[in-house]
N, C-alpha and C positions, 0 to 999 in steps of 0.2 A: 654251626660254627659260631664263634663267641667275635665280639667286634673287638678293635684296636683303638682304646681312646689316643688321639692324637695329641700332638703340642698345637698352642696357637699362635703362630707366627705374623706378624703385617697385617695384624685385621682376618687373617682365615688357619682354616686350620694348617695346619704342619706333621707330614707325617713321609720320612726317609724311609724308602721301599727296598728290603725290607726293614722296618727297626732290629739294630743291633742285639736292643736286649728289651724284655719285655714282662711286666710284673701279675698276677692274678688280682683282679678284682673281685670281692667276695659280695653275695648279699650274706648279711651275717642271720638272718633270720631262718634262711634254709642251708647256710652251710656250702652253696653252690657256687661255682664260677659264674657271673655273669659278663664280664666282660677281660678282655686285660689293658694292659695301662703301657704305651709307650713307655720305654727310661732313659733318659735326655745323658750323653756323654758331653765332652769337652765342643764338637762340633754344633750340636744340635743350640747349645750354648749359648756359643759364640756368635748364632744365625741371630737369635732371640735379642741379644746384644746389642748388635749389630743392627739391628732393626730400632733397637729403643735409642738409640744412639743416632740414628737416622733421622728419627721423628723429633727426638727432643729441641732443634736449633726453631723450629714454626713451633713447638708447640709450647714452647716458651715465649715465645715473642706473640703468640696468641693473648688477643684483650683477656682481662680478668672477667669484665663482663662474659665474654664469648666464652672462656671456660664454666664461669657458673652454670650458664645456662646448659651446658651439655651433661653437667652433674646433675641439676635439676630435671634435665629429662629422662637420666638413668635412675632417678628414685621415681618418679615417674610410672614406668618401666615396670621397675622392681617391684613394687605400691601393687602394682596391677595383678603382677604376674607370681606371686611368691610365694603360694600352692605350688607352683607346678616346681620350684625350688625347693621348696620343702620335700616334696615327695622323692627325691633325686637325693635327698641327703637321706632319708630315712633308708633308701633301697640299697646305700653302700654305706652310710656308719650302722644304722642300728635305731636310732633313739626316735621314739615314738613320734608322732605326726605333731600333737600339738606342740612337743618340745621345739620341735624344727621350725615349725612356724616362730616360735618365739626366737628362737638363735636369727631368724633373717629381722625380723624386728629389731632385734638389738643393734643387727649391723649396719640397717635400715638407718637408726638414728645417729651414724657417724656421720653416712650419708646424707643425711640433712643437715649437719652440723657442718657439712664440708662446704654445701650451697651457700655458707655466707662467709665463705672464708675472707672476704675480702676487707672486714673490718681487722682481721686480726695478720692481715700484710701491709697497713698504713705505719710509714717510715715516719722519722721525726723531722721536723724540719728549724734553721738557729738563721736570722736571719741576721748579716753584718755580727757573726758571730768577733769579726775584728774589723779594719775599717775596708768595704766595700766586700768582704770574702763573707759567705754562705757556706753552711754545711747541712748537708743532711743525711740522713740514714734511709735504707733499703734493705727488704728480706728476697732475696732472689733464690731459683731453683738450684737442687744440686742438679739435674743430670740424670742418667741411668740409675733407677735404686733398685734394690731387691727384696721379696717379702718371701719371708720362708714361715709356711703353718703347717700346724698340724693336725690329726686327722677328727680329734673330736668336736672343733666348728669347723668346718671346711667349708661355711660361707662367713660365719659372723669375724673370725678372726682375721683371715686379709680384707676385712671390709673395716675393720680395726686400721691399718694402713693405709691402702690405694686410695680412697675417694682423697685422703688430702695429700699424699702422695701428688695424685693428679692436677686437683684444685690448685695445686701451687704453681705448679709448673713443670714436674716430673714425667718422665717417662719408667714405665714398671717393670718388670721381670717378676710373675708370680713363682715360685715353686710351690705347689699346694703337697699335701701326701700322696705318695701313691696306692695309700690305705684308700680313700676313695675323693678320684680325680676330678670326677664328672663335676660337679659344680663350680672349679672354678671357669671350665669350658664355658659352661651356661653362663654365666657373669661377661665372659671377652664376649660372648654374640648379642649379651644386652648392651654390652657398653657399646659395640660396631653399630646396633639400631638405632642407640642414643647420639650418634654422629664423631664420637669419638674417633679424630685420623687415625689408618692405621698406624703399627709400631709404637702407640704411645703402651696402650695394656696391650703386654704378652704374655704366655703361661708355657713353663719348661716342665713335665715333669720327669721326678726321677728321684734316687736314691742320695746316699752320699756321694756318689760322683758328680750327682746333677749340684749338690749342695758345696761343693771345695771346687768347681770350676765358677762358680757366682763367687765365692770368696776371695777365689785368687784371680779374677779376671777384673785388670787394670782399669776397664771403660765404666765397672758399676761401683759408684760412689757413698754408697750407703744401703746396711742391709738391717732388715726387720725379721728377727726371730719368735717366732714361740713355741715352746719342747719341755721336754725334760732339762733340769739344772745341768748333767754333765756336759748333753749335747749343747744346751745355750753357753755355758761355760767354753767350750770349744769352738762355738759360731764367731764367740767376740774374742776371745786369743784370738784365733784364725785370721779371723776379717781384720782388725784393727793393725796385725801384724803385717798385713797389706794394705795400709792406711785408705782405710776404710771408717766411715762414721757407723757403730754399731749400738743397734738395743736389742738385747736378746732377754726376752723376758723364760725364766726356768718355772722349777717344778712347785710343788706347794704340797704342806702337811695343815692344811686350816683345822683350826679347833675352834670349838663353838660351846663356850664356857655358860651355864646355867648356875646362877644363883640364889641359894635356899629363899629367896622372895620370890623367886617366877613363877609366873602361870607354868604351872609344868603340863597342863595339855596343851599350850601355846608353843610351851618348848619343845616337847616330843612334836606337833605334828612339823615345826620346822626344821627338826633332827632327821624326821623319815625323807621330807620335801630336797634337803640340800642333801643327804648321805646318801640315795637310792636314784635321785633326778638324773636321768642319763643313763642308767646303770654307773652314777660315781664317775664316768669318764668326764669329768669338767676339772679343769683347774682351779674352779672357787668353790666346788664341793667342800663338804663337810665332812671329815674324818677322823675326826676327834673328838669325841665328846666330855667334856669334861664333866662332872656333876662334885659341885661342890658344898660340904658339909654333911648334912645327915640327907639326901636328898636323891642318895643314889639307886637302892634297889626300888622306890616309885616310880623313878625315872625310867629305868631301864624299861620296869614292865611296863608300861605306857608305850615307850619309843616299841620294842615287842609285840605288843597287839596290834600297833597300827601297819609294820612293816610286814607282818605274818597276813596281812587280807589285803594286799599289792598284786596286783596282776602279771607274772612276767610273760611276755609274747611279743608276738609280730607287730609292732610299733602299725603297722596299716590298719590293725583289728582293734586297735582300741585299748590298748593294754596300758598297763600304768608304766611297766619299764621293760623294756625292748632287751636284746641281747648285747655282747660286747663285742667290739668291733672285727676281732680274727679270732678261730680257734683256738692259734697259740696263746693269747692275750688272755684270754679265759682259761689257761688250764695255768699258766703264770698269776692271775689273780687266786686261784682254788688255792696252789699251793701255798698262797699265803693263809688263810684260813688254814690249812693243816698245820703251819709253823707254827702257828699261834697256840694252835690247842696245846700242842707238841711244848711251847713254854710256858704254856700254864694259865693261858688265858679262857675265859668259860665261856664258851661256844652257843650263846642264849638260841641265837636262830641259823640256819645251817643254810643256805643258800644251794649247796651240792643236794642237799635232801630234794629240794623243789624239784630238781631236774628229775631228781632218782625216783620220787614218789610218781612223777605224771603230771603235776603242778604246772607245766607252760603251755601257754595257747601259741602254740607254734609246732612245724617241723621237728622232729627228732635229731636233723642234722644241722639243726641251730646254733650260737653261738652262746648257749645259756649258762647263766648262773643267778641264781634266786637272791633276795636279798640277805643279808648277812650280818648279825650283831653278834660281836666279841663283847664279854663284859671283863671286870680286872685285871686289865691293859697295863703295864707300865711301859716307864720309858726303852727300857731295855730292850723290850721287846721288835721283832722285827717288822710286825703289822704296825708297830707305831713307828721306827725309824725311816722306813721307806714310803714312798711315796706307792702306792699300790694300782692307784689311778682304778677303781671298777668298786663295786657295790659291798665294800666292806664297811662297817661302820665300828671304831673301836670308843669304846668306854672306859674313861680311865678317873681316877677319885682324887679328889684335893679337897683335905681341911678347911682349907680358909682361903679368902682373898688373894691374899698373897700369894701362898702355896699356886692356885692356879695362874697367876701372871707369872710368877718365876716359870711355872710350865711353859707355858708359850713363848717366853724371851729365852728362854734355853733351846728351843729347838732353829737347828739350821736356817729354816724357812721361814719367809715373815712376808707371804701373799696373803692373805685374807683371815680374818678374825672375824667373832661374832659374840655379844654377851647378851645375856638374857635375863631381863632384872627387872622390877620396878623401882628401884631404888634412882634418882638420878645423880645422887650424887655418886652412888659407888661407878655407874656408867657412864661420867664423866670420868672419876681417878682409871676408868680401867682405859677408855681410850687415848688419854695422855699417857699410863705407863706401860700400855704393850707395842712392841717394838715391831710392828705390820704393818705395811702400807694401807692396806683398805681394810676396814674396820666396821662393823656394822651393830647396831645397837636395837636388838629385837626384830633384828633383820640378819636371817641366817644367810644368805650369798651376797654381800655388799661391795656388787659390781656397778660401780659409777658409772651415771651418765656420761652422754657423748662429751660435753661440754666440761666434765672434768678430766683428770689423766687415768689410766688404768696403768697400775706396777707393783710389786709389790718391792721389799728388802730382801737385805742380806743374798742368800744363795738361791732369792727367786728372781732376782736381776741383776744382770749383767749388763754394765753401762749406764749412763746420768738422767735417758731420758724415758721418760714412760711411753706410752700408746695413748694416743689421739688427746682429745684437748687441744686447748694453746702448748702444751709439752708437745705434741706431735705434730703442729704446725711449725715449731721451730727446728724440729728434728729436718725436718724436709725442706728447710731452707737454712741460710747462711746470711748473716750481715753485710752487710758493703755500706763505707761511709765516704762520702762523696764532699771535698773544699774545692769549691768554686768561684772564679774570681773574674771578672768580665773586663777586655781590656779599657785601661784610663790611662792616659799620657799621665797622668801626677806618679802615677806605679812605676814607669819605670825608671831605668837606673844598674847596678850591679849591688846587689844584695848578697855577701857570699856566708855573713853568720846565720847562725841558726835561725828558723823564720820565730819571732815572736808575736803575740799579740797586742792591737793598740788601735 
């Protein structure tokens, strides 16, 4: 019999006998059920609510000291423990072992960044701003907030949120995916060990019903998305239309533009690196490769060779790229690789062949698809309109400088960029005029440090403010400006115009 991941309610688990409704958990490497997933309705919710709603009045009025410190003992914690997390991501996404380790590192350093939050909640302070009156400023918690992720970090990305979530003064409500649960479970029993009261982190999971009852339920103040562009578009309609503070960060087409000056074995191997890492399921992958001027059929064969002696298999065995996350996922990535051929794109390396030849060190009821390079891509095309999210890589040709910047300001999406140059002047014009948030210069995934903000433009966010940084330490709090005036017999009197200063 296969077990019931539960919700975590008040510090322990949570699970309504029997659950209403209930999801399959897959390992994607054998194709098997290994667990299934509670799916959190309007009640189950409301408990998790209710709870963060409970905890928030002490855990606000808890020292700032006394909160660092219990953040510090959760990186701690984590520090110590984050093999045995890693392995737990690998067994329900897919992506190989070292990758996973690296996703808890990354999420690792919000975590650290959150331990000192306290420089960056110091208010301003005016003294005898007028005669005898004082003003000053304060950033105070909102209250109940909400993190909704999705399933390819299901540790790095609500660790993107909750530590300064916390550190501020918040109480959480996780919804993780129910593509795979298990981790953020592990996370609520490291934060319980780390002395965290309960109700402050809670975890609901569940589908869209778990995600429109955090939306439209009146006690949660502010939610944290990351998805696809339609559903994050829909998070913040939704949420803000029940006055809600919202960042839903969407989807992303990144292109990783090589210029006839670059190392082009530099370039192809950061073209295999970001377009195949994950099997493609990242948000700041690489799925565009631009090659511009005469530079494209070397290009290609390079990026070719190296992605053609890539290991696909069981992320536990050592392989270079693991399977993709569900069945379905994988045979919706294949069919794009058929459209493409289908409009005209040249099908360099065939991903569907690896399977079909015997190519994977894995089970046969795997969730496989081999690496994949389209070359002759245009826009038109639907492997290049859509966001395909898995181990396609398209190639598409631009003349000149320009030509490739017009490419990349024309498309929908403006999360992540990359050029490839020795030139520094053209690498400076190019990241003044391409129109992406994160921008990387011989660096093909340039996903900022904790200490800066993570977002990207246009139709890949939704709302003003990014993830983590000082942008997400302001997100999770609110201003308060405080005129203060101590009593003096010279004050009073009846004063009824408007107060001036003097």
């Amino acid at each position: 019999m296969t077990t019931t991941i539960p919700h975590w309610v008040h510090g322990e688990p949570y699970l309504p006998e029997p659950p209403e409704r209930t999801g399959e958990v897959y390992d994607p490497a054998t194709g098997a059920v290994g667990a299934t997933v509670a799916l959190a309705g309007d009640p189950e919710v409301a408990a998790a609510v209710e709870a963060a709603e409970a905890a928030f009045p002490a855990w606000r009025d808890t020292s700032l000291a006394r909160r660092t410190q219990i953040v510090f003992a959760f990186r701690e914690l984590l520090n110590a423990r984050k093999a045995e997390l890693a392995q737990i991501i690998t067994a329900e996404h897919g992506k190989v072992l070292d990758d996973a380790l690296g996703e808890v590192a990354r999420g690792q350093e919000v975590v650290e960044f959150a331990c000192g939050v306290a420089h960056l909640l110091k208010g301003g302070m005016t003294q005898n701003a007028s005669t005898a009156v004082d003003v000053h400023s304060v950033r105070e918690p909102l209250g109940p907030v909400a993190v909704i992720s999705p399933f390819n970090f299901p540790a790095m990305v609500p660790m993107w949120f909750f530590p300064l979530a916390i550190a501020t003064g918040n109480t959480v409500v996780l919804k993780p995916s129910e593509k795979d649960p298990s981790a953020a479970n592990w996370l609520a029993r490291l934060w319980a060990e780390a002395g965290l009261p309960p109700g402050v982190f809670n975890v609901v999971h569940g589908d869209k019903a778990a995600v429109d009852a955090l939306l439209e339920h009146p006690r949660i103040k502010a939610v944290s998305f990351v998805g696809s562009t339609p559903i994050a578009r829909y998070v913040y309609e939704h949420g803000t239309a029940h006055g809600k503070r919202v960042q839903a960060l969407g989807g992303a087409k990144n292109h990783m533009v090589v210029l006839p000056d670059a190392d082009l074995d530099l370039a192809a191997d950061a073209a295999v690196n970001a377009g195949f890492g994950s099997a493609g399921e990242r948000c700041m992958a690489v799925s565009a490769l631009v090659a511009v001027g005469g530079i494209g059929d070397e290009l290609v064969a390079k990026v070719a060779e190296r992605a053609a002696g890539l290991r696909t298999g069981d992320g536990r065995r050592g392989s270079d790229m693991g399977p993709l996350v569900t069945g379905a996922h994988r045979d919706r990535v294949a069919g794009y690789v058929e459209a493409g051929a289908a409009e005209g794109a040249k099908v360099v390396l065939d991903g569907r062949e690896t399977v079909a030849d015997g190519g994977v060190d894995g089970p046969p009821g795997g969730f496989w698809l081999g690496p994949t390079l389209l070359d002759h891509v245009t826009p038109d095309m639907s492997v290049y309109r859509d966001e395909i999210f898995g181990p396609v890589l398209s190639v598409l040709r631009a003349g000149t400088f320009e030509e490739a910047v017009a490419l990349v300001n024309a498309n929908p999406y403006g999360n992540g960029t990359a050029v490839f140059t020795n030139d520094g002047g053209a690498a400076r014009r190019y990241r003044t005029e391409v129109e992406v948030g994160m921008v990387g210069v011989n660096v093909p995934v340039p996903v900022p440090m904790a200490y800066y903000s993570f977002g990207g433009w246009k139709s890949s966010l939704f709302g003003d403010t990014h993830a983590h940084g000082a942008e997400g330490v302001h997100f999770f709090t609110r201003g308060k400006v405080v005129t203060s005036r101590w009593p003096d017999p010279s004050q009073r009197g009846l004063r009824l115009g408007f107060p001036q200063n003097d």
